[in-house]
N, C-alpha and C positions, 0 to 999 in steps of 0.2 A: 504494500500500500504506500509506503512512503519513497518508493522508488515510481512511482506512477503521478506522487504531489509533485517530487522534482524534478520527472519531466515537461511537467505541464507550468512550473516553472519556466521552466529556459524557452518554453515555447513562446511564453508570454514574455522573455526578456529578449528574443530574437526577434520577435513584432515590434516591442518597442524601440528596436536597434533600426528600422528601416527608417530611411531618412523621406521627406516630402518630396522629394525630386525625385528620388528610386517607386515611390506608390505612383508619381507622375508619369514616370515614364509606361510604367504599368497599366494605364488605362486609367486611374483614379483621378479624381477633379474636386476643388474646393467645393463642399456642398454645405448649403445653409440653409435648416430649417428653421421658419417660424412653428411655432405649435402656440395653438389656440387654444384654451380648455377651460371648462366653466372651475368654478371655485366648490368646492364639498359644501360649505355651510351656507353658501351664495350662489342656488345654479341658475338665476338671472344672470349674473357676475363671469362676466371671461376677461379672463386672464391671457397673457402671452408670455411665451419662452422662446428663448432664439439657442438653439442646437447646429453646432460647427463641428466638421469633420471633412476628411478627406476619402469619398467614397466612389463607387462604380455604377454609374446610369445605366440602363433605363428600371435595375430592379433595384437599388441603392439597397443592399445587404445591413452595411452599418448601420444605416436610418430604419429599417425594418427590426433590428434586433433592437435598437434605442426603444424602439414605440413598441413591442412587445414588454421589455422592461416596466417600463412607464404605464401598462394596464395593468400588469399583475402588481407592480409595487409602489404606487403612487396613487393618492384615491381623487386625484383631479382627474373627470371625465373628459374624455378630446372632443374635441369640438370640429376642430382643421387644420390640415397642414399643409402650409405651402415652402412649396421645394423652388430655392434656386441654385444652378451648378454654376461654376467661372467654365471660362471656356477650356479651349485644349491652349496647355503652355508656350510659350514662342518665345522670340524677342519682344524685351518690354516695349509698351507703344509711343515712342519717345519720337518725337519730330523735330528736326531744326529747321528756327527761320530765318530768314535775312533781313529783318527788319530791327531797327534798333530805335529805342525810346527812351530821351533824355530827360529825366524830372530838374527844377529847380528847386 
């Protein structure tokens, strides 16, 4: 048993060991949910959370395991969730111009 905790250890120190640019290249993309959800004592009342990770479209995994978490252990009911991804990575979008402006 306790050679099966320490694997599952290193499994979970070798996912944290992958850097953002190695999940990038990987197919993975900034993704940021808002989640909507009313309040237990106030179900008039909605609430928002903003949830950030770096996940995989179009079934977003991470974000699916998040919001399974979040029924079984959190007693705010959802309400909605809206998904936005950053695009695919490049060069940053950096322009020069040739104009120049002199304040006094």
């Amino acid at each position: 048993m306790q050679a099966s905790l320490l694997l599952s250890m290193l499994e979970r120190r070798e996912e944290a060991d992958v850097t953002a640019f190695e999940l990038q290249l990987q197919g993975y993309r900034l993704t940021t949910a808002e989640i909507i959800y009313r309040l237990p004592d106030h179900p008039a009342l909605l609430q928002s959370f903003i949830w950030q990770k770096f996940d995989l479209a179009p079934d977003y995994p991470e974000l699916r395991r998040f919001l399974e978490f979040w029924s079984r252990s959190i007693e705010g009911k959802l309400h909605s969730v809206n998904v936005k991804q950053s695009t695919a990575f490049g060069p940053p979008r950096f322009r020069h111009h040739k104009h120049e402006l002199t304040m006094h």
